[in-house]
Z-matrix of the N, CA and C atoms (Angstrom, degrees):
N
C 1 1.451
C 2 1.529 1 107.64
N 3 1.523 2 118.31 1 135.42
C 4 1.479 3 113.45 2 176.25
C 5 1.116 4 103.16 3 -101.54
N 6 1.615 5 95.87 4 174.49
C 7 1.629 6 114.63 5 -148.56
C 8 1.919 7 94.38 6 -73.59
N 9 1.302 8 143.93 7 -12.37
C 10 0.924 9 147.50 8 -154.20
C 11 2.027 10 93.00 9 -86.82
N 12 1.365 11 114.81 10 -44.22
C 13 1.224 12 126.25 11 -156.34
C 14 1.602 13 96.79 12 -103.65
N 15 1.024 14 121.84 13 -35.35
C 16 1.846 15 125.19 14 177.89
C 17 1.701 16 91.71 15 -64.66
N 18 1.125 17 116.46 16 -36.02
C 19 1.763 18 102.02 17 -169.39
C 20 1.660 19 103.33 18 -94.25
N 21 0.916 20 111.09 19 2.74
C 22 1.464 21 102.89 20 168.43
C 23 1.379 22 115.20 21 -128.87
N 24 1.379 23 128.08 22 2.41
C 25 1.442 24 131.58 23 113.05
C 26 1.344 25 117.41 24 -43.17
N 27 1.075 26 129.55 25 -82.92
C 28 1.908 27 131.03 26 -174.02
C 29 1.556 28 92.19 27 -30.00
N 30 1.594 29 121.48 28 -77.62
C 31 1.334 30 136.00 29 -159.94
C 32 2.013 31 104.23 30 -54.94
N 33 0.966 32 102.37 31 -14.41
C 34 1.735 33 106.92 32 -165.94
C 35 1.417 34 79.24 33 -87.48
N 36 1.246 35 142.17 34 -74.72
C 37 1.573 36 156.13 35 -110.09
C 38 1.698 37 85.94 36 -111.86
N 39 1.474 38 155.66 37 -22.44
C 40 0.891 39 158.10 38 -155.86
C 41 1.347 40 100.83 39 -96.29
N 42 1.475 41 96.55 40 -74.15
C 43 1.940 42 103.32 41 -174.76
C 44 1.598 43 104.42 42 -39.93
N 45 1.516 44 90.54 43 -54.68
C 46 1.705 45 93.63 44 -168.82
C 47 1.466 46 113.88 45 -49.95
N 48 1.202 47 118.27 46 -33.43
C 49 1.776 48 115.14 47 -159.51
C 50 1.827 49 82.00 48 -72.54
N 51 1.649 50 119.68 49 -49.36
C 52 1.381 51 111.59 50 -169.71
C 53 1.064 52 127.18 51 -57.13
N 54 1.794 53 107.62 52 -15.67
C 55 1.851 54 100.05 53 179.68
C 56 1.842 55 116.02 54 -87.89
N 57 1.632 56 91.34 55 -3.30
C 58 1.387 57 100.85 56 -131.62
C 59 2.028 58 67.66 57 -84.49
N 60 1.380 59 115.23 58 -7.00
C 61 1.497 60 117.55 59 -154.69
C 62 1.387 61 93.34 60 -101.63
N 63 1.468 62 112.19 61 -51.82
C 64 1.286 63 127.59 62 -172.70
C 65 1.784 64 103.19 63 -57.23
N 66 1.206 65 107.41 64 -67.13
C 67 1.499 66 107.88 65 174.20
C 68 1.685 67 117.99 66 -53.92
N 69 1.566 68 128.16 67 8.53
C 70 1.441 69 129.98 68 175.59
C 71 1.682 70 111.54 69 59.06
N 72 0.918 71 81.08 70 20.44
C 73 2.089 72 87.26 71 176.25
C 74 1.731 73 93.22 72 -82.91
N 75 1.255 74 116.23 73 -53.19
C 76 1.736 75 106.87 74 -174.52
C 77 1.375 76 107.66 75 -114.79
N 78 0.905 77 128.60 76 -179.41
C 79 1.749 78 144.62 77 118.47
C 80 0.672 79 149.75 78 -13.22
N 81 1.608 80 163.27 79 114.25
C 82 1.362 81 152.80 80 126.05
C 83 1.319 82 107.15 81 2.93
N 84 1.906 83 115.49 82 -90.65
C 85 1.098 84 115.27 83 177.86
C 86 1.806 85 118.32 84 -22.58
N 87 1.709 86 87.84 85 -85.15
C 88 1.739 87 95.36 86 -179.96
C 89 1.856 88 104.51 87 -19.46
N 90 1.310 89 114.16 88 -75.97
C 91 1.605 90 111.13 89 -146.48
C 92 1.736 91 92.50 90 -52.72
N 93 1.873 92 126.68 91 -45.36
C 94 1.066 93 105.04 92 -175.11
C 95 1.484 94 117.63 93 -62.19
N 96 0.923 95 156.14 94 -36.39
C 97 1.236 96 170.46 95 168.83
C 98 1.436 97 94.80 96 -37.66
N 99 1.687 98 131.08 97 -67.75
C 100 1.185 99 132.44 98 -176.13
C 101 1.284 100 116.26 99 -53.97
N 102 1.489 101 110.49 100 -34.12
C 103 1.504 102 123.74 101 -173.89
C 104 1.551 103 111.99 102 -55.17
N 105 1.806 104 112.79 103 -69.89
C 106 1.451 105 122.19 104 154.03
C 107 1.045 106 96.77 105 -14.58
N 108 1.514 107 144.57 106 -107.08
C 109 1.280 108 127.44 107 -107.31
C 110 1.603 109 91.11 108 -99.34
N 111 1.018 110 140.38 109 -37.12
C 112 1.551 111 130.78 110 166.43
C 113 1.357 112 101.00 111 -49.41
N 114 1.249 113 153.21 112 -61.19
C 115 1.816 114 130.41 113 169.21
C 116 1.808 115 100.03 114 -32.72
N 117 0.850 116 142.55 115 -47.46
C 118 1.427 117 139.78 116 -157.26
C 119 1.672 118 106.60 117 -70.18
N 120 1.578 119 103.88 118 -42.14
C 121 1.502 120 115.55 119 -153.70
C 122 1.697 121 99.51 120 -94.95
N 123 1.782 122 116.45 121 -27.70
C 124 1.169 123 129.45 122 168.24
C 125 1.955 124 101.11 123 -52.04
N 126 1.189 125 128.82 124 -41.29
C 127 1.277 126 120.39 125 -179.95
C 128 1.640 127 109.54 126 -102.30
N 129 0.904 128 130.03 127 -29.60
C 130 1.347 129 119.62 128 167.10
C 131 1.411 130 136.81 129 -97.51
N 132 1.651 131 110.08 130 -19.40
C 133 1.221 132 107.34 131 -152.36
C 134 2.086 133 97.27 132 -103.54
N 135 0.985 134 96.95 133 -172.56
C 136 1.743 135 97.85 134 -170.57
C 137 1.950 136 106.07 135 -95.83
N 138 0.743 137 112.96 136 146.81
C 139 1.496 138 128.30 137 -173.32
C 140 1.681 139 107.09 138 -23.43
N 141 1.389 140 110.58 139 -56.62
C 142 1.380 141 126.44 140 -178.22
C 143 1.455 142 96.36 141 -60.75
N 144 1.037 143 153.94 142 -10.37
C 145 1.459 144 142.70 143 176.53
C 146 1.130 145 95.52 144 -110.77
N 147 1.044 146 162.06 145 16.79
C 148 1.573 147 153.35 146 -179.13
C 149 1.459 148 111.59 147 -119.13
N 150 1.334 149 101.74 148 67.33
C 151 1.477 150 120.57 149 152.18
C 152 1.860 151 125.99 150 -167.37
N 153 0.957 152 93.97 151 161.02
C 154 1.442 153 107.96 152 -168.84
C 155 1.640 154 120.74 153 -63.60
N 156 1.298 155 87.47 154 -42.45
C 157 1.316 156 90.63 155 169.19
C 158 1.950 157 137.27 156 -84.45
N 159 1.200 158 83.37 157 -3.06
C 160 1.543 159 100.18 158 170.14
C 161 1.922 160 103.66 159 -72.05
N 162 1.444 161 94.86 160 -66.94
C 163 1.403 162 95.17 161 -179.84
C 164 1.292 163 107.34 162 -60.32
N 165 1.491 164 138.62 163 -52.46
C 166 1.319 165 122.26 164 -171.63
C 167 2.333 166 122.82 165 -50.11
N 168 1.293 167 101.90 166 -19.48
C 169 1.604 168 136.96 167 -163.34
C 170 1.765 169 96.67 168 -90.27
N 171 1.383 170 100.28 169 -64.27
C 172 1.552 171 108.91 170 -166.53
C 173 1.550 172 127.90 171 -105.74
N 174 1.618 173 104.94 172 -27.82
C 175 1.189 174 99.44 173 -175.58
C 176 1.785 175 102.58 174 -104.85
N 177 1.145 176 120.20 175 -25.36
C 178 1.379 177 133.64 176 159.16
C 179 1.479 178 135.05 177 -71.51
N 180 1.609 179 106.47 178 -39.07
C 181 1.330 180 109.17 179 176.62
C 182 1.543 181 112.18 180 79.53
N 183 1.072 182 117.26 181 19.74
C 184 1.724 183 102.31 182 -149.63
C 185 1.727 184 94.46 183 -112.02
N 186 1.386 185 119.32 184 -20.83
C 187 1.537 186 108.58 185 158.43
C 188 1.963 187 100.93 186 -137.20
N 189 1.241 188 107.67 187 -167.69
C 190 1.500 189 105.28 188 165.80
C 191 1.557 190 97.55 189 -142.36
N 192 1.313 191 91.69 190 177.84
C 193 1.867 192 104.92 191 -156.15
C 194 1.732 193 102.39 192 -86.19
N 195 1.720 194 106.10 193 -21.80
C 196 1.628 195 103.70 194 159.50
C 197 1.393 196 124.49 195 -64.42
N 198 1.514 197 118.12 196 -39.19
C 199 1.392 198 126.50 197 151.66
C 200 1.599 199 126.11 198 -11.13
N 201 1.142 200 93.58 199 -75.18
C 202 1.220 201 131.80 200 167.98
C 203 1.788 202 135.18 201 -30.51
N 204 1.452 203 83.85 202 -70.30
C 205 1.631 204 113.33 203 169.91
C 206 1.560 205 105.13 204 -86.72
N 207 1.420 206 135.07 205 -7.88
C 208 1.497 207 123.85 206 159.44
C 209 1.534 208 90.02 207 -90.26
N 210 0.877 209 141.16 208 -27.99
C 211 2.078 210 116.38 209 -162.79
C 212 1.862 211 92.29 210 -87.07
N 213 1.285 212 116.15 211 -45.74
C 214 1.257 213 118.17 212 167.84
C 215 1.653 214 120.36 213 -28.62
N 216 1.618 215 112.93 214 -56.24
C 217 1.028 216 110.95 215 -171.37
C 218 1.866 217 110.47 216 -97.98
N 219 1.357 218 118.66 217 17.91
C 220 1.299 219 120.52 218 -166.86
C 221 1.876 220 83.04 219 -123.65
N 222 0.703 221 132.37 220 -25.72
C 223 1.670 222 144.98 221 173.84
C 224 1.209 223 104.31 222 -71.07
N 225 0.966 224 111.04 223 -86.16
C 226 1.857 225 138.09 224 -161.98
C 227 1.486 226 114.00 225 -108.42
N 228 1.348 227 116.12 226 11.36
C 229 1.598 228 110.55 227 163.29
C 230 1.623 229 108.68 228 42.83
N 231 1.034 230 123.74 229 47.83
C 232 1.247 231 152.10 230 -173.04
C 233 1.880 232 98.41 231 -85.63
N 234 1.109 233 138.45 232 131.28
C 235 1.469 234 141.95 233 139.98
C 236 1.333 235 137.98 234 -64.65
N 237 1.390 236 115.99 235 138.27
C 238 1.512 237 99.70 236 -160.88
C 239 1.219 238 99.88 237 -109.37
N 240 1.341 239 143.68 238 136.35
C 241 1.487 240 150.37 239 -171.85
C 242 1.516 241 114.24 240 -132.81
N 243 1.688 242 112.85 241 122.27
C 244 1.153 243 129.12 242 135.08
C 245 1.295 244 145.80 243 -62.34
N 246 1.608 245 106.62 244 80.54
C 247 1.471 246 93.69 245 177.24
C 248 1.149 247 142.83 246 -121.24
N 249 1.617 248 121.31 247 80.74
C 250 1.221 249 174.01 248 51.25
C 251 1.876 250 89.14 249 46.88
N 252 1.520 251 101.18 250 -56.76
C 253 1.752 252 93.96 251 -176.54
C 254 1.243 253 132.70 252 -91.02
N 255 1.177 254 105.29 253 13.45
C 256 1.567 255 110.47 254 -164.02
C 257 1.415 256 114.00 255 -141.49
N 258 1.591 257 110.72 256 158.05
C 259 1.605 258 102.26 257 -150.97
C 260 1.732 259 69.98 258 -123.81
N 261 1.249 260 90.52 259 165.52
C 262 1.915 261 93.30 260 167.71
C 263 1.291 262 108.29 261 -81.87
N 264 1.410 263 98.83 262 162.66
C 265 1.363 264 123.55 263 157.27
C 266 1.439 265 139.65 264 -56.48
N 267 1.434 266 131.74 265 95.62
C 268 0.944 267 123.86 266 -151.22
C 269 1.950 268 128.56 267 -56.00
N 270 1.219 269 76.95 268 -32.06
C 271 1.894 270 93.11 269 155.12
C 272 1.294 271 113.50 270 -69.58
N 273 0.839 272 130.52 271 -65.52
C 274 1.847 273 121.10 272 -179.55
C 275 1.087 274 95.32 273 -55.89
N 276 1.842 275 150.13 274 -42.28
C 277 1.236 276 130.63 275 -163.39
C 278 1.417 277 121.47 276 -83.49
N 279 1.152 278 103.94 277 5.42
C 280 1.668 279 114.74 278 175.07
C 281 1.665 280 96.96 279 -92.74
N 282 1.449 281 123.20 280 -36.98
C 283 1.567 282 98.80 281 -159.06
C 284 1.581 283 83.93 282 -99.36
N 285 1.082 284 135.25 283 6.11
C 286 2.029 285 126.66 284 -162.19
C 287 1.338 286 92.63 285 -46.55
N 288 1.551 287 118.43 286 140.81
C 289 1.850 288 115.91 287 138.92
C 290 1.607 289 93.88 288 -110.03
N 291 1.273 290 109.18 289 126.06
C 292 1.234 291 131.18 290 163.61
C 293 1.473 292 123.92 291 -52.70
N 294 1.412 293 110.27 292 -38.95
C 295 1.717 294 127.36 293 161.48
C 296 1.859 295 105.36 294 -49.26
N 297 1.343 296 94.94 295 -49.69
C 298 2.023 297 80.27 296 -164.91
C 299 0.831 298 98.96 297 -87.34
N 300 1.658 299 147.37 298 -1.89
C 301 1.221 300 137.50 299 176.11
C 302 1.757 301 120.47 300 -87.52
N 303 1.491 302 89.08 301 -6.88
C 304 1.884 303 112.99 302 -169.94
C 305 1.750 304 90.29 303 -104.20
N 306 1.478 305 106.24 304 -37.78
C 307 2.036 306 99.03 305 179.84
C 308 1.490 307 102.99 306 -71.61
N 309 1.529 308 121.47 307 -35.58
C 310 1.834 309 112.17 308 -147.18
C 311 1.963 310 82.59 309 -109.95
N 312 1.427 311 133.21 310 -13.09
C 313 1.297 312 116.43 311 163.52
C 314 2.323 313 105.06 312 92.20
N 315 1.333 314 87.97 313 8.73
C 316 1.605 315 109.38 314 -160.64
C 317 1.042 316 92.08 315 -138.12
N 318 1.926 317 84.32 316 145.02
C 319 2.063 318 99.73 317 -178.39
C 320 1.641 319 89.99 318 -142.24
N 321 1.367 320 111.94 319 128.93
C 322 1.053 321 117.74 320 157.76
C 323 1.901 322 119.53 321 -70.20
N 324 1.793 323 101.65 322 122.37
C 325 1.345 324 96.28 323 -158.01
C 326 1.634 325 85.37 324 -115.66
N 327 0.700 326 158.18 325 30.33
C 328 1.716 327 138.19 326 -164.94
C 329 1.482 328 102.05 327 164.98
N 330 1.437 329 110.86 328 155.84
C 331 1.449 330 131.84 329 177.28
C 332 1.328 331 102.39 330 -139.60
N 333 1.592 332 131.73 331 130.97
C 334 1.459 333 124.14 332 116.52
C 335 1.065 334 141.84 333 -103.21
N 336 1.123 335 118.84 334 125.86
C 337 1.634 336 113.53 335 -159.73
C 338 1.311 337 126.63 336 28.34
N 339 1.390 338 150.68 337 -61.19
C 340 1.451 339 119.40 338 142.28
C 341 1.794 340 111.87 339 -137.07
N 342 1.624 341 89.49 340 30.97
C 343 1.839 342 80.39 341 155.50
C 344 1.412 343 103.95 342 -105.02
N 345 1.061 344 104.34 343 162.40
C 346 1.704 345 133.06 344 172.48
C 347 1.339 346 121.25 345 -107.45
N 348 0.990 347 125.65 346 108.45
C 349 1.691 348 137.48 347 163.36
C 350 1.350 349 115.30 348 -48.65
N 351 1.348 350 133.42 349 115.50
C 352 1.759 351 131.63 350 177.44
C 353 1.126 352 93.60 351 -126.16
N 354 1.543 353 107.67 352 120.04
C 355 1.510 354 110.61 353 158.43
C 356 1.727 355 105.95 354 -107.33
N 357 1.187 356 101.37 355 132.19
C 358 1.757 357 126.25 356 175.74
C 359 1.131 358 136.46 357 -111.08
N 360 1.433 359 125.23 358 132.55
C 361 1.459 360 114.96 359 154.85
C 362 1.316 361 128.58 360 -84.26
N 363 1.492 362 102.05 361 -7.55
C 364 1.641 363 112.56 362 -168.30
C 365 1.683 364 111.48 363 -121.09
N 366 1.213 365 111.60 364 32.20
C 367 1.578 366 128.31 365 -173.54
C 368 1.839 367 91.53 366 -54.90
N 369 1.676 368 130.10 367 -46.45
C 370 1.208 369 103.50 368 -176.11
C 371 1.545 370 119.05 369 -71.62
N 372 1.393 371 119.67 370 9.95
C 373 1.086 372 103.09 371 174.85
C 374 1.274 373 122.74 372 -100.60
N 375 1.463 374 120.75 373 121.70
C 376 1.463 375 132.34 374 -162.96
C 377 1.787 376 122.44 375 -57.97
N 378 1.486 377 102.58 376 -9.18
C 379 1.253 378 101.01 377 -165.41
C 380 1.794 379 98.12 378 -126.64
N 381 1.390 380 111.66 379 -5.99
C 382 1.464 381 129.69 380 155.19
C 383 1.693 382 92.04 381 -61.07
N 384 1.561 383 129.13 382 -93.81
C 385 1.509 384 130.15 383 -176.71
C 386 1.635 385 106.20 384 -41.82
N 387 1.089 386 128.10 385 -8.88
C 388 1.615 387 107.26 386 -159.55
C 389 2.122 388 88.55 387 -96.29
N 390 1.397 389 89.52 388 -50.56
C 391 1.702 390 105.81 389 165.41
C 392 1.540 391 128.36 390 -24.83
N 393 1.613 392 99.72 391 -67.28
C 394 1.565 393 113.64 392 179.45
C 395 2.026 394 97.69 393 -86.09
N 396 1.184 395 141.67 394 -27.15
C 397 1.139 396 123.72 395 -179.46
C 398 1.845 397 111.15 396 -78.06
N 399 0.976 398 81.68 397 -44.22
C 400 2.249 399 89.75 398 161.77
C 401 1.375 400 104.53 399 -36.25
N 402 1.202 401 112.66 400 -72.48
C 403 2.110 402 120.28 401 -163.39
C 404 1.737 403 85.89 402 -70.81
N 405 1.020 404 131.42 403 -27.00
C 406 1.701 405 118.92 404 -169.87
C 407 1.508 406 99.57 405 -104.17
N 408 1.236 407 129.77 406 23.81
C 409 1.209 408 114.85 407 173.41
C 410 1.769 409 126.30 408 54.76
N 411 1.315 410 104.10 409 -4.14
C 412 1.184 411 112.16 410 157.81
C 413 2.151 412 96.91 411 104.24
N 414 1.202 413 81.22 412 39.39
C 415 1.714 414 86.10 413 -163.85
C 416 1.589 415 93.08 414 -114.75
N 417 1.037 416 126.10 415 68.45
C 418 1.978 417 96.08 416 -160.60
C 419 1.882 418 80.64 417 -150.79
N 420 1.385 419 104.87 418 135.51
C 421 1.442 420 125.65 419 165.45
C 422 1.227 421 119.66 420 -101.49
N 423 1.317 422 124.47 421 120.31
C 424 1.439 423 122.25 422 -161.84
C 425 1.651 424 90.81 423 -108.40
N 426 1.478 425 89.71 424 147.48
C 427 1.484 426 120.06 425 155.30
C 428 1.077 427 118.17 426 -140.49
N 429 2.013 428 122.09 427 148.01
C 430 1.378 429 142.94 428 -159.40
C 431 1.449 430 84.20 429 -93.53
N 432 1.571 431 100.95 430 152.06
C 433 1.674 432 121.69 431 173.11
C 434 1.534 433 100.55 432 -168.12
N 435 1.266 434 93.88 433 149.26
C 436 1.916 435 101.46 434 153.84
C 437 1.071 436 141.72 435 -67.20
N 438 1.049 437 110.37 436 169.53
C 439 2.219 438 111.66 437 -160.77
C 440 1.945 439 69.58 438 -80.20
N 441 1.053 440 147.46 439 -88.17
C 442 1.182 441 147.49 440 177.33
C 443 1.688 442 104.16 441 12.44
N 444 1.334 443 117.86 442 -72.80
C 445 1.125 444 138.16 443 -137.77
C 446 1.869 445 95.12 444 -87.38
N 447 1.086 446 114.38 445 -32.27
C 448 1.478 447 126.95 446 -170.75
C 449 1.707 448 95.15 447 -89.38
N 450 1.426 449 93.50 448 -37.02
C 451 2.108 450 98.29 449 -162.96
C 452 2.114 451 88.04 450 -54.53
N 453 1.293 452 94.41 451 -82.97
C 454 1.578 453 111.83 452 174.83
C 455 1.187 454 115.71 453 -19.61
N 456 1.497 455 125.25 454 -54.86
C 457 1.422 456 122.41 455 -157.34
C 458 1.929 457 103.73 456 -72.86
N 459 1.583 458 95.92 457 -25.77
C 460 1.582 459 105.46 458 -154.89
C 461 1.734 460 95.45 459 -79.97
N 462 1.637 461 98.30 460 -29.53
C 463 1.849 462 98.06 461 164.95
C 464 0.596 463 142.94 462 -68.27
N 465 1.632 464 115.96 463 -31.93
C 466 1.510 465 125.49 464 173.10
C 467 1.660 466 106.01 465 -83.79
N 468 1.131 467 127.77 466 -7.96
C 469 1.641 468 126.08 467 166.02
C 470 1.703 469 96.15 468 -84.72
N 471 1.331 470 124.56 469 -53.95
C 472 1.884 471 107.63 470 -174.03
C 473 1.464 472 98.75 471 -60.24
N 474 1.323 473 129.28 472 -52.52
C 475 1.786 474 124.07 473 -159.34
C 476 1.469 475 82.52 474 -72.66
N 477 1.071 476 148.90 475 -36.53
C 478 1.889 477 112.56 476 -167.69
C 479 1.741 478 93.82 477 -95.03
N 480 0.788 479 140.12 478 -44.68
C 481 2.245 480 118.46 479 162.96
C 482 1.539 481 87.06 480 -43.02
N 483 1.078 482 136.23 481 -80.34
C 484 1.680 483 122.04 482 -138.53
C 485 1.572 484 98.29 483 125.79
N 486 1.170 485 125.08 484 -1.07
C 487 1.650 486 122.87 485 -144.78
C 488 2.166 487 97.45 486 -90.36
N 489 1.363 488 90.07 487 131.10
C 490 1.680 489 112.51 488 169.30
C 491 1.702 490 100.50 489 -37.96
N 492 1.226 491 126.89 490 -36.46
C 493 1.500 492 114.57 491 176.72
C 494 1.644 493 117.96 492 -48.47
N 495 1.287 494 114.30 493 -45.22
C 496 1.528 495 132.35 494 -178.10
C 497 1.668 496 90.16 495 -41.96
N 498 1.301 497 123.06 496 -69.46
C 499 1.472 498 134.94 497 -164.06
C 500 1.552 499 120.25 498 -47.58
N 501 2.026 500 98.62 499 -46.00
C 502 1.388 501 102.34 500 156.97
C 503 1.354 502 142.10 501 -65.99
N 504 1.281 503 69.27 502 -2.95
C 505 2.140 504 77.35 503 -178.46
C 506 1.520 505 114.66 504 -120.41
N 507 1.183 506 93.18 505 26.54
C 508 1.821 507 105.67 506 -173.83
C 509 1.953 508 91.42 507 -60.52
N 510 1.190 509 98.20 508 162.22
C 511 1.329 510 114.24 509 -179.33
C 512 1.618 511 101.20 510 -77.83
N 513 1.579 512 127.28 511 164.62
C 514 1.376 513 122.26 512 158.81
C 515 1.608 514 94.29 513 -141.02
N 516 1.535 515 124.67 514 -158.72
C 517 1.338 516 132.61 515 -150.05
C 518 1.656 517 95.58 516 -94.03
N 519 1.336 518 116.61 517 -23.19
C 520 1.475 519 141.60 518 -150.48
C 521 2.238 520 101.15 519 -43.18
N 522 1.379 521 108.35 520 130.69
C 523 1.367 522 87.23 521 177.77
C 524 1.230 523 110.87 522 -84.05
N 525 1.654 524 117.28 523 9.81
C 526 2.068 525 101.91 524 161.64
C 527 0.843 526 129.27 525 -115.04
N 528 1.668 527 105.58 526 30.05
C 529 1.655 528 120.09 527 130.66
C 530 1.769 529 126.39 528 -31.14
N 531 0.940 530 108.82 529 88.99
C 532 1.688 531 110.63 530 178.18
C 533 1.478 532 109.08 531 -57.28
């Protein structure tokens, strides 16, 4: 991972643990605790484990990602999307980097005319939206999803290119596997 995408991983996974504190969904403790072992998994572990909220969800237990995606949408009127149904956009799939969509946990899935559809797992993180509304000009409709739902979608876009991302994001035994 280059230094361009590790800092906006760190910065993606940071804000978030702070809102996730600020908003009383977790802990102090918890997020430091989560923090540790995401430094560990940031250098060893495969893309799909490199976030905070996986471990805070799965390997901690200390909130869940429905949690989450109801305060999201009772807050911020946020939409929740399955996409399981939807293929990308062939315009967004020409410019995708697979890297910022593996740092910010979000895939731009859809265009109309010049809004953009973002579905997220990391919508509370302020610098996740500040990220994707920058490159969208500030045109971008967010929707809540699971690290699940983002992990999958981002595989089945590297395995049909052929693209080395697929490989980094291979699954392992890890329980913050979403």
């Amino acid at each position: 991972m280059d230094a361009k995408y590790r800092s906006l991983l760190m910065r993606s996974n940071r804000l978030l643990g702070a809102q996730l504190v600020e908003q009383n969904l977790i802990k102090v403790d918890d997020l430091e605790a989560a923090n540790e072992k995401l430094l560990d998994l940031i250098s060893s572990g495969t893309a799909r484990q490199r976030t905070v909220l996986g471990i805070l969800a799965y390997d901690l237990n200390v909130v869940s990602e429905e949690q989450i995606l109801l305060h999201q949408r009772d807050a911020d009127a946020t939409g929740v999307i399955d996409l399981r149904h939807y293929e990308i956009n062939e315009k967004i799939k020409a410019d995708l980097d697979l890297d910022e969509c593996w740092a910010t946990w979000s895939i731009p899935f859809d265009a109309e005319e010049d809004l953009t559809f973002i579905a997220t797992a990391y919508y509370l993180s302020p610098s996740v939206r500040e990220y994707w509304e920058t490159k969208y000009d500030g045109k971008v409709l967010w929707y809540g999803t699971t690290l699940e739902m983002i992990a999958e979608y981002l595989e089945k876009i590297a395995d049909a290119a052929g693209s080395p991302a697929a490989a980094s994001a291979d699954d392992s035994t890890s329980a913050s596997n979403p």
